[in-house]
Backbone as XML, in Angstrom:
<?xml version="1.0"?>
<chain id="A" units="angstrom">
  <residue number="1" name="UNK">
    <atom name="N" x="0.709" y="5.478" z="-8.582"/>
    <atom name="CA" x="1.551" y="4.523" z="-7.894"/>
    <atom name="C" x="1.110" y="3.133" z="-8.314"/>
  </residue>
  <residue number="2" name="UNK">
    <atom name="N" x="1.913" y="2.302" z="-8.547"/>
    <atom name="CA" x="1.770" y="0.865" z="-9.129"/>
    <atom name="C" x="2.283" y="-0.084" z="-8.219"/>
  </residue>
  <residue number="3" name="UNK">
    <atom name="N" x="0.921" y="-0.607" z="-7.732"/>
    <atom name="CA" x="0.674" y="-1.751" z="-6.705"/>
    <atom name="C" x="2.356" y="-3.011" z="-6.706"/>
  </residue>
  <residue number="4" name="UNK">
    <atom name="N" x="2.119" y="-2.925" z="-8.252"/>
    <atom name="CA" x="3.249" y="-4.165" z="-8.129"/>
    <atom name="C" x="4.519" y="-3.486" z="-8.100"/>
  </residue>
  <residue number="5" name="UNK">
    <atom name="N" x="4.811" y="-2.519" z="-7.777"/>
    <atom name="CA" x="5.981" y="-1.463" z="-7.445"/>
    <atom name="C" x="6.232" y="-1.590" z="-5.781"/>
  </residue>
  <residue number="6" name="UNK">
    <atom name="N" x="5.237" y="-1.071" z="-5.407"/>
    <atom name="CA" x="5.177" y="-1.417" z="-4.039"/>
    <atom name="C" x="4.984" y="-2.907" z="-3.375"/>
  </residue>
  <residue number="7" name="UNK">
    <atom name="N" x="4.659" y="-3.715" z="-4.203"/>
    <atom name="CA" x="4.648" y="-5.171" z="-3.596"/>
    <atom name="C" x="6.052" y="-5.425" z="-3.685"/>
  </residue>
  <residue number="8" name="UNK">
    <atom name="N" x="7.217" y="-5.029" z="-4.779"/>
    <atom name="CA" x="8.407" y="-5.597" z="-4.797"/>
    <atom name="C" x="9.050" y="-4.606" z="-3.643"/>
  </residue>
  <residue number="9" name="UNK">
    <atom name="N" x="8.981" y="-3.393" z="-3.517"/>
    <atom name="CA" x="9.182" y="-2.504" z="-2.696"/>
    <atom name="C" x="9.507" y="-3.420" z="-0.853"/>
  </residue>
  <residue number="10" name="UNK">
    <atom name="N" x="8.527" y="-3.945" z="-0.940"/>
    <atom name="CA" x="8.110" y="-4.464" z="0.469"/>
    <atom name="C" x="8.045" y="-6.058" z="0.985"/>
  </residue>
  <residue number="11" name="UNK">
    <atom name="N" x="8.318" y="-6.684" z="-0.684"/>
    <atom name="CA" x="8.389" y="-8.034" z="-0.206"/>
    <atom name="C" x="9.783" y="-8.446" z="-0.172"/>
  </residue>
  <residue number="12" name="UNK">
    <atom name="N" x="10.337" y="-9.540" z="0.816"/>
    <atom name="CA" x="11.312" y="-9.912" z="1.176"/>
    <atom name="C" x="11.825" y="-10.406" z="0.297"/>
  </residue>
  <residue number="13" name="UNK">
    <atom name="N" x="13.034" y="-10.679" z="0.191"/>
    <atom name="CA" x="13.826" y="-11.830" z="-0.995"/>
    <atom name="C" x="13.687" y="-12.865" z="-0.369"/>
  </residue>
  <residue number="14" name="UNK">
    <atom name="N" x="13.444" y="-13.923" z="-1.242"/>
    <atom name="CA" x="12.744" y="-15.065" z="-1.234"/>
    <atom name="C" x="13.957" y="-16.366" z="-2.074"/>
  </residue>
  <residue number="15" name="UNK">
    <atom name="N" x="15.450" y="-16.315" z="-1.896"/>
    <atom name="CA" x="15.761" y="-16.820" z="-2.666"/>
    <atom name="C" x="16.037" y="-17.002" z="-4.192"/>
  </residue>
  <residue number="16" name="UNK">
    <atom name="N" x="14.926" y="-16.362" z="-4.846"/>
    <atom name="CA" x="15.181" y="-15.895" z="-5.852"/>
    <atom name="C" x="16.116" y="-15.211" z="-6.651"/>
  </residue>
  <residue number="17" name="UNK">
    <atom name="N" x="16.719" y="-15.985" z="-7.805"/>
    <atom name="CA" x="18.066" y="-14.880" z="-8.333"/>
    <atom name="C" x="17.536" y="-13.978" z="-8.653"/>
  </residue>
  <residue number="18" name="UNK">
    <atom name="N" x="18.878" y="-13.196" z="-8.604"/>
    <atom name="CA" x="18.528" y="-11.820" z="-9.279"/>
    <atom name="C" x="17.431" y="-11.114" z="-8.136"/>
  </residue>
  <residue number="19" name="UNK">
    <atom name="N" x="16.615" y="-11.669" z="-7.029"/>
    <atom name="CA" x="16.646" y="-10.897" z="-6.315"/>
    <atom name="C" x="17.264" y="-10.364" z="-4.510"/>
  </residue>
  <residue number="20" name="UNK">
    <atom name="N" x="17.133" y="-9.138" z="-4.695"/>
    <atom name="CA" x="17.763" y="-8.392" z="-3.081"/>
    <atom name="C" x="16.414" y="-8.294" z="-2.218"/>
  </residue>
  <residue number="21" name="UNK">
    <atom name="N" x="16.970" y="-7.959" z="-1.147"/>
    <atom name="CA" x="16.001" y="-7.663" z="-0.057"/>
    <atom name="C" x="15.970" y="-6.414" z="-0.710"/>
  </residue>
  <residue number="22" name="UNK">
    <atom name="N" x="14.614" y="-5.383" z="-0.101"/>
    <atom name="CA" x="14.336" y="-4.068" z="-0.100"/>
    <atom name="C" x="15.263" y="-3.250" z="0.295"/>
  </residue>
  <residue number="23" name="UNK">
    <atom name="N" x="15.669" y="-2.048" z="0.033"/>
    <atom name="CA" x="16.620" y="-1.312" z="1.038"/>
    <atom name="C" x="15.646" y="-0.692" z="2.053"/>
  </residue>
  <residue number="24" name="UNK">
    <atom name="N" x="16.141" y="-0.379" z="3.026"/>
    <atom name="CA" x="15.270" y="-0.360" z="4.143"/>
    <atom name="C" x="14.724" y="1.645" z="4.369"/>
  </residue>
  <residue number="25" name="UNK">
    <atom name="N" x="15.574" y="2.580" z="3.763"/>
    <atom name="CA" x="14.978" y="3.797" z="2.971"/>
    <atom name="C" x="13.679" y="3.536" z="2.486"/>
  </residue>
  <residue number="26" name="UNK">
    <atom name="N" x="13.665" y="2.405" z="1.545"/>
    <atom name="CA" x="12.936" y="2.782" z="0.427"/>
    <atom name="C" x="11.527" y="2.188" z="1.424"/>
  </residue>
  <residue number="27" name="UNK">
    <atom name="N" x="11.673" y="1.058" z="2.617"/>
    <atom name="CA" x="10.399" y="0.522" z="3.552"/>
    <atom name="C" x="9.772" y="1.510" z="3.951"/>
  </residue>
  <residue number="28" name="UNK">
    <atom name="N" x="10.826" y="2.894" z="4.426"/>
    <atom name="CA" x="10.661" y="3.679" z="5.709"/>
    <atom name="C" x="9.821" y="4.723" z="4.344"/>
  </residue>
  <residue number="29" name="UNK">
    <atom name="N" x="9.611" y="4.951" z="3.515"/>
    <atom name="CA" x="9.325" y="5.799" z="2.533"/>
    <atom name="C" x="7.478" y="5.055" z="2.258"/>
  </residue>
  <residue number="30" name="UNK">
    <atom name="N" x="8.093" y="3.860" z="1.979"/>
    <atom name="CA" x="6.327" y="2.989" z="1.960"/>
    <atom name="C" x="5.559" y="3.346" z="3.073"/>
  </residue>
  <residue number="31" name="UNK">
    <atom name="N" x="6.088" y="3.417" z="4.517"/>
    <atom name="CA" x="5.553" y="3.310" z="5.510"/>
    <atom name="C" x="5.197" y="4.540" z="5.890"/>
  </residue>
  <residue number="32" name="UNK">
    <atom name="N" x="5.791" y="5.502" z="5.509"/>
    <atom name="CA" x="5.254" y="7.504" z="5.861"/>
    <atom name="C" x="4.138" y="7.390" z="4.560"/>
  </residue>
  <residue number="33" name="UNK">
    <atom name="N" x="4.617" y="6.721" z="3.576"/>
    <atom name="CA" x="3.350" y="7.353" z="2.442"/>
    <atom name="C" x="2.023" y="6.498" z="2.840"/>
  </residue>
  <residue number="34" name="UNK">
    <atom name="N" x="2.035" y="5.273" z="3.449"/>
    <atom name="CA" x="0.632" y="4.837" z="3.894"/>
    <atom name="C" x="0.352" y="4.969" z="5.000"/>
  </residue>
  <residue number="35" name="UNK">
    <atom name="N" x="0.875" y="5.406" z="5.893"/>
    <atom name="CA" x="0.423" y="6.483" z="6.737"/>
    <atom name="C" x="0.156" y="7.995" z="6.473"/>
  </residue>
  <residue number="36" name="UNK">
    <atom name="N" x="-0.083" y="8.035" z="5.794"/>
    <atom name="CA" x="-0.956" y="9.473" z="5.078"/>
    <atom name="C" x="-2.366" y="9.158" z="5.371"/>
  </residue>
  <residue number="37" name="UNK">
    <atom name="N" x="-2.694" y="7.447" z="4.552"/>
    <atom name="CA" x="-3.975" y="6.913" z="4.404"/>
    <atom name="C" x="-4.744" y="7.249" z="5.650"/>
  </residue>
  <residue number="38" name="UNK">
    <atom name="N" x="-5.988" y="7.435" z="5.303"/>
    <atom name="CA" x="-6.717" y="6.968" z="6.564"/>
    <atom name="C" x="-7.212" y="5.571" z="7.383"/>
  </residue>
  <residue number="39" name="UNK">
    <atom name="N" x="-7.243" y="5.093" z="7.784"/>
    <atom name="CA" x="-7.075" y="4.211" z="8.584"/>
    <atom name="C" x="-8.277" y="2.963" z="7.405"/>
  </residue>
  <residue number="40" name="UNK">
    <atom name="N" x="-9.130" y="2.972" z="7.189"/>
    <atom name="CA" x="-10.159" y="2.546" z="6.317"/>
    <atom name="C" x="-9.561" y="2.048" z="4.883"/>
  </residue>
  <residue number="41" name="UNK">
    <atom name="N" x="-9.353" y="3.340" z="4.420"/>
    <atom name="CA" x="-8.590" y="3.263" z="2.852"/>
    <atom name="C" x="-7.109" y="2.663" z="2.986"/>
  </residue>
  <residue number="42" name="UNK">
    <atom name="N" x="-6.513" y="2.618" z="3.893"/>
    <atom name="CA" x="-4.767" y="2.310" z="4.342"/>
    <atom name="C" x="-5.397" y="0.585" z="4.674"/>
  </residue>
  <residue number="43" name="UNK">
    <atom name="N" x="-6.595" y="-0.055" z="5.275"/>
    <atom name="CA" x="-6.441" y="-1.434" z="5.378"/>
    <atom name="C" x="-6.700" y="-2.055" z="3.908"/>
  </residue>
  <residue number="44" name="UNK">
    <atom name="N" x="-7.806" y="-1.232" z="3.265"/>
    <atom name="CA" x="-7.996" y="-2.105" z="1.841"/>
    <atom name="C" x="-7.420" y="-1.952" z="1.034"/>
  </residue>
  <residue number="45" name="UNK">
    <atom name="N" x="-6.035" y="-0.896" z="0.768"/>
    <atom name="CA" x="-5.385" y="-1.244" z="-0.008"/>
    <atom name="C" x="-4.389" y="-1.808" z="0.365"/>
  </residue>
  <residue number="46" name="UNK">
    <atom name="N" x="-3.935" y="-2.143" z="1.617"/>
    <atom name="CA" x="-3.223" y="-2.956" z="2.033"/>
    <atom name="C" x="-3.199" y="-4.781" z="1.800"/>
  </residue>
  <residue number="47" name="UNK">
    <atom name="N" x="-4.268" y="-4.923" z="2.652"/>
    <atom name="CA" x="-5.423" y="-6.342" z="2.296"/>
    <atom name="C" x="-5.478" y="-6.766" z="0.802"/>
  </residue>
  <residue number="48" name="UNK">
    <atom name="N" x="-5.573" y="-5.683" z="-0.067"/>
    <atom name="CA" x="-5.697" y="-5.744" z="-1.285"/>
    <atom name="C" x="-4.499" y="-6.047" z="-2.621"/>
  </residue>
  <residue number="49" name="UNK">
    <atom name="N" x="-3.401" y="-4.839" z="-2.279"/>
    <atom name="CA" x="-2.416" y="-4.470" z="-3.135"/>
    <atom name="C" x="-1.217" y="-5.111" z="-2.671"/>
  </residue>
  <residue number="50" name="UNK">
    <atom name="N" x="-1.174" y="-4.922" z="-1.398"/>
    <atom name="CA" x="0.300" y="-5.601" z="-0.876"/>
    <atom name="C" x="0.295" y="-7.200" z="-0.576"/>
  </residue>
  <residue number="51" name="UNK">
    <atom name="N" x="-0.987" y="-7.665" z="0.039"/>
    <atom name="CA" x="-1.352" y="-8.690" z="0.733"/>
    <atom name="C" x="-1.774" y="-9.674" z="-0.041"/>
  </residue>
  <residue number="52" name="UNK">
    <atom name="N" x="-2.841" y="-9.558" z="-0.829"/>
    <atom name="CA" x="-2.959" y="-9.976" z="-2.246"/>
    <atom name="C" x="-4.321" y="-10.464" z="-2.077"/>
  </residue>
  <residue number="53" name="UNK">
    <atom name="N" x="-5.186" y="-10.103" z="-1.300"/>
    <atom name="CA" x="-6.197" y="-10.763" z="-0.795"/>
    <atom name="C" x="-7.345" y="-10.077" z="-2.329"/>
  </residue>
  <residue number="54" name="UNK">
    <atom name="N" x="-8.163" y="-10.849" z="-2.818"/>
    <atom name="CA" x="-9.374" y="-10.252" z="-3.483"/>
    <atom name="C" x="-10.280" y="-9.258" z="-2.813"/>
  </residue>
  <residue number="55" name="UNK">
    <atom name="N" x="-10.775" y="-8.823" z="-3.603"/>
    <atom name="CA" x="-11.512" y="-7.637" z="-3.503"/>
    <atom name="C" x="-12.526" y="-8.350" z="-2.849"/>
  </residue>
  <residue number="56" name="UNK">
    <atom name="N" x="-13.676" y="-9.389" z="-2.571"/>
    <atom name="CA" x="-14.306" y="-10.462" z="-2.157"/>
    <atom name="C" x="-13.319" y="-10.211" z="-0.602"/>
  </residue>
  <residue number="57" name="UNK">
    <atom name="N" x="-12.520" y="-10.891" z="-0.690"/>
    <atom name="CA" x="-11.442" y="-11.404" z="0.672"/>
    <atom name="C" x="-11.534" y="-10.121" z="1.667"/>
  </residue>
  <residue number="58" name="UNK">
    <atom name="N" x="-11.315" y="-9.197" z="0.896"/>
    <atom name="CA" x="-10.957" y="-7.826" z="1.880"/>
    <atom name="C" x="-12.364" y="-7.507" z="2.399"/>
  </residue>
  <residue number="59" name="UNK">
    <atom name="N" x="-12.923" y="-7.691" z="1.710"/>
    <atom name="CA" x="-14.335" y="-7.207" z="2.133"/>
    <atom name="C" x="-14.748" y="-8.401" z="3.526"/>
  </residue>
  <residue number="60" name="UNK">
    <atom name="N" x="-14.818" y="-9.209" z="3.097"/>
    <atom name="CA" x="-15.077" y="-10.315" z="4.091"/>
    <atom name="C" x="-14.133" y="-9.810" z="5.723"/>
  </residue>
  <residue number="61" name="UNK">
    <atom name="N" x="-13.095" y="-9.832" z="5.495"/>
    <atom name="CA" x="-11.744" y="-9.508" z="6.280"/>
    <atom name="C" x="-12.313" y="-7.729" z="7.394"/>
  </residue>
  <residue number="62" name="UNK">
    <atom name="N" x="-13.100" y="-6.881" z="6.365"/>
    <atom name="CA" x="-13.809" y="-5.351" z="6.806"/>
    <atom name="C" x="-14.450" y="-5.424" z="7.263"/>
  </residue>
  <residue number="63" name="UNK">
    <atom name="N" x="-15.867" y="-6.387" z="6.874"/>
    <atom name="CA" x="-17.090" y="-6.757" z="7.025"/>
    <atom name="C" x="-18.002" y="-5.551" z="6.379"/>
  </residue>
  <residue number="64" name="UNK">
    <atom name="N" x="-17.358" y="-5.552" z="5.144"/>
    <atom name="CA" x="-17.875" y="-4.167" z="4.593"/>
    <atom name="C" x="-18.489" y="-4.885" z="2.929"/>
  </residue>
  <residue number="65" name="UNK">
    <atom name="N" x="-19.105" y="-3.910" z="2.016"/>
    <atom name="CA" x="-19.231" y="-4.795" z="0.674"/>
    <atom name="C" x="-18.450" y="-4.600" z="0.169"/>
  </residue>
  <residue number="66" name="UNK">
    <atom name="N" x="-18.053" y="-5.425" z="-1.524"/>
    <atom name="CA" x="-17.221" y="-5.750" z="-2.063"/>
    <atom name="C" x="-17.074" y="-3.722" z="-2.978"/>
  </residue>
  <residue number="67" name="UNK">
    <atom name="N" x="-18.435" y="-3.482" z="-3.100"/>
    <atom name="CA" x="-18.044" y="-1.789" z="-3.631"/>
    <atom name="C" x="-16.930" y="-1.294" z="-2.719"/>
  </residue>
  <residue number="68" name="UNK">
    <atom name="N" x="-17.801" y="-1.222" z="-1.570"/>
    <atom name="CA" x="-16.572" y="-0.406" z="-0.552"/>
    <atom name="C" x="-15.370" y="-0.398" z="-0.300"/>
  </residue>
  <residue number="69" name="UNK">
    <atom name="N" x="-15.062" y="-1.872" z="-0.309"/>
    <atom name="CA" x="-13.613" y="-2.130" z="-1.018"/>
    <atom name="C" x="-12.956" y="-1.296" z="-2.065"/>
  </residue>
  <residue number="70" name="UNK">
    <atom name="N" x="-13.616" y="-1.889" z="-3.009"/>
    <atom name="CA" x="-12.682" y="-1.032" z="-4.423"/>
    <atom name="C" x="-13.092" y="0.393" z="-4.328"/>
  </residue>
  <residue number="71" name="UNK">
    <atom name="N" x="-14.146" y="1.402" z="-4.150"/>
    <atom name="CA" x="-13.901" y="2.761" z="-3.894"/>
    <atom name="C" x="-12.987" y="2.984" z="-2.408"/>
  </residue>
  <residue number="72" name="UNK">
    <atom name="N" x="-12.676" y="1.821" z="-1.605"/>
    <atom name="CA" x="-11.237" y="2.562" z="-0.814"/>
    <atom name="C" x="-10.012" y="2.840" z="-1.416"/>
  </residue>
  <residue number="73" name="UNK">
    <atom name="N" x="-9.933" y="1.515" z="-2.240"/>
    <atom name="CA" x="-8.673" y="1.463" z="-2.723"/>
    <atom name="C" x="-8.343" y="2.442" z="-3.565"/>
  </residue>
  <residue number="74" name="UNK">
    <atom name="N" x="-9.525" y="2.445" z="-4.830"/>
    <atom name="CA" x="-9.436" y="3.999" z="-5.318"/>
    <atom name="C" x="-8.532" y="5.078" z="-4.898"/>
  </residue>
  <residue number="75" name="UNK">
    <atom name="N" x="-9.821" y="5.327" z="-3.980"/>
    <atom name="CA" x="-9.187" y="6.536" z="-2.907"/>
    <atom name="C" x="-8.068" y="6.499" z="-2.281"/>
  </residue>
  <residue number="76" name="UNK">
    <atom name="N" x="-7.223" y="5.748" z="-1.804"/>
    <atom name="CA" x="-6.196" y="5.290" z="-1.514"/>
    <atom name="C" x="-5.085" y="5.989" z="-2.479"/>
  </residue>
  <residue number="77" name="UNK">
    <atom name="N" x="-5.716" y="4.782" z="-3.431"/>
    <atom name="CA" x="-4.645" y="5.225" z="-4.807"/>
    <atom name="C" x="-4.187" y="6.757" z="-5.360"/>
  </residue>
  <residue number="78" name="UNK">
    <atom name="N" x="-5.178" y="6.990" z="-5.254"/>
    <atom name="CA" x="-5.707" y="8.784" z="-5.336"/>
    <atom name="C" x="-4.460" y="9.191" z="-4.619"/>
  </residue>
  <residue number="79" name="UNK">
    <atom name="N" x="-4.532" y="9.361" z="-3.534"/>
    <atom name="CA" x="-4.200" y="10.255" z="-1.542"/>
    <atom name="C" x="-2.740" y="9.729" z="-1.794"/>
  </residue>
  <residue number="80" name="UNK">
    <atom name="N" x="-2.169" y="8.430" z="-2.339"/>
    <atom name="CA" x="-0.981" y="8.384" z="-2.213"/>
    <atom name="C" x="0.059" y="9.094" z="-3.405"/>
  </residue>
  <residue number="81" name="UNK">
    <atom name="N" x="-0.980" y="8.870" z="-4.465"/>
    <atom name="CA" x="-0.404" y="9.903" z="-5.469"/>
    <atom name="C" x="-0.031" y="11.188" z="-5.485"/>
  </residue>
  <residue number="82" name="UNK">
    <atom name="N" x="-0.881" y="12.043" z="-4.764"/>
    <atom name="CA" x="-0.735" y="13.234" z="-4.056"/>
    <atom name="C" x="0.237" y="13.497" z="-2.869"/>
  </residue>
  <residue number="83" name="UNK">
    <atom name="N" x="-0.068" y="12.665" z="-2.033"/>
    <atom name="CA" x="1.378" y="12.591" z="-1.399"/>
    <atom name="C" x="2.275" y="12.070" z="-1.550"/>
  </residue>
  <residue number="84" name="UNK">
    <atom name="N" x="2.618" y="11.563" z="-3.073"/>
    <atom name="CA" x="4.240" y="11.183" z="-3.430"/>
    <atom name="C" x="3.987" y="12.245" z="-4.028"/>
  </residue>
  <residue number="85" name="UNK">
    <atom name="N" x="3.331" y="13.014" z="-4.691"/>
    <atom name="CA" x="3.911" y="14.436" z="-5.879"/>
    <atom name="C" x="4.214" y="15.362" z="-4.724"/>
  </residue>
  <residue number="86" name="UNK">
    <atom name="N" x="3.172" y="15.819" z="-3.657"/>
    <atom name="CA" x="3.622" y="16.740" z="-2.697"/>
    <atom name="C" x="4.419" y="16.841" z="-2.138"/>
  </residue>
  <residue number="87" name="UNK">
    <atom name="N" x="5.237" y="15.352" z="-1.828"/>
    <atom name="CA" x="6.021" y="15.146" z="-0.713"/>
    <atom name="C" x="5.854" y="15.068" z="0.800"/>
  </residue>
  <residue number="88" name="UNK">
    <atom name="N" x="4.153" y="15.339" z="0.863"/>
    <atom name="CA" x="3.499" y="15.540" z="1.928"/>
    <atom name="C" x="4.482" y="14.135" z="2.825"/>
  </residue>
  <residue number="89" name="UNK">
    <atom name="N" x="4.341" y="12.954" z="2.775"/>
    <atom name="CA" x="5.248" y="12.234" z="3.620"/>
    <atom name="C" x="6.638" y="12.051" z="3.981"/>
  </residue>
  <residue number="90" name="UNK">
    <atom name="N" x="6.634" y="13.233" z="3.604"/>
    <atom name="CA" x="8.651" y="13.509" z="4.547"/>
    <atom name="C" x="8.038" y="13.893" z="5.360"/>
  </residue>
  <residue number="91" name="UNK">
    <atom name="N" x="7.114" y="14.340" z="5.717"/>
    <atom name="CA" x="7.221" y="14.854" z="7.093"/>
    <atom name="C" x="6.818" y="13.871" z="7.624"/>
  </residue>
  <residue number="92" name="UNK">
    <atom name="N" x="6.355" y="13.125" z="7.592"/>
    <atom name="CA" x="5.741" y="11.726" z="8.565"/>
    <atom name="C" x="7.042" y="11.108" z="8.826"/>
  </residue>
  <residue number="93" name="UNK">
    <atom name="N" x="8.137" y="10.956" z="7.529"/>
    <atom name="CA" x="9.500" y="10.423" z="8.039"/>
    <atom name="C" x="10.740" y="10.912" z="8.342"/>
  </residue>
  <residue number="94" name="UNK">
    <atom name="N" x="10.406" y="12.184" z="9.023"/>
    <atom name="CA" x="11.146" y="12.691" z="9.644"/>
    <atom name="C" x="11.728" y="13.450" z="8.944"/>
  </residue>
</chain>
């Protein structure tokens, strides 16, 4: 899954030509697949990928170190891949 996929996924239109708002499917689809995450790995790649905060920032933001950060996100990255191939999050969205 590619961070900047999901950042356009989820960020608003901004005026910008050529761009639309999100369709709101495709939010409700972001929102079952990071809720898969566990609560830990679901803030730092959040903080991180969507939010845009540094790997430094997130950590500060956890109160965790800057490793722990990037092996969440990892893992993250990992867990969501698996549950977009599984499909494991249809069931979270009904």
């Amino acid at each position: 899954m590619c961070a900047d996929a999901v950042r356009e996924a989820v960020a608003p239109a901004r005026g910008k030509p050529g761009r639309v708002a999100p369709d709101p499917a495709e939010s409700v689809t972001l929102r079952a697949l990071l809720d898969v995450l566990d609560h830990d790995r679901r803030e730092a790649f959040v903080l991180t990928q969507l939010v845009g905060l540094s790997y430094a920032e997130a950590a500060d933001v956890c109160g965790c170190p800057v490793g722990t950060i990037r092996s969440r996100v990892a893992r993250a990255r990992g867990d969501l891949v698996t549950a977009f191939g599984d499909g494991a999050f249809r069931s979270a969205s009904g």
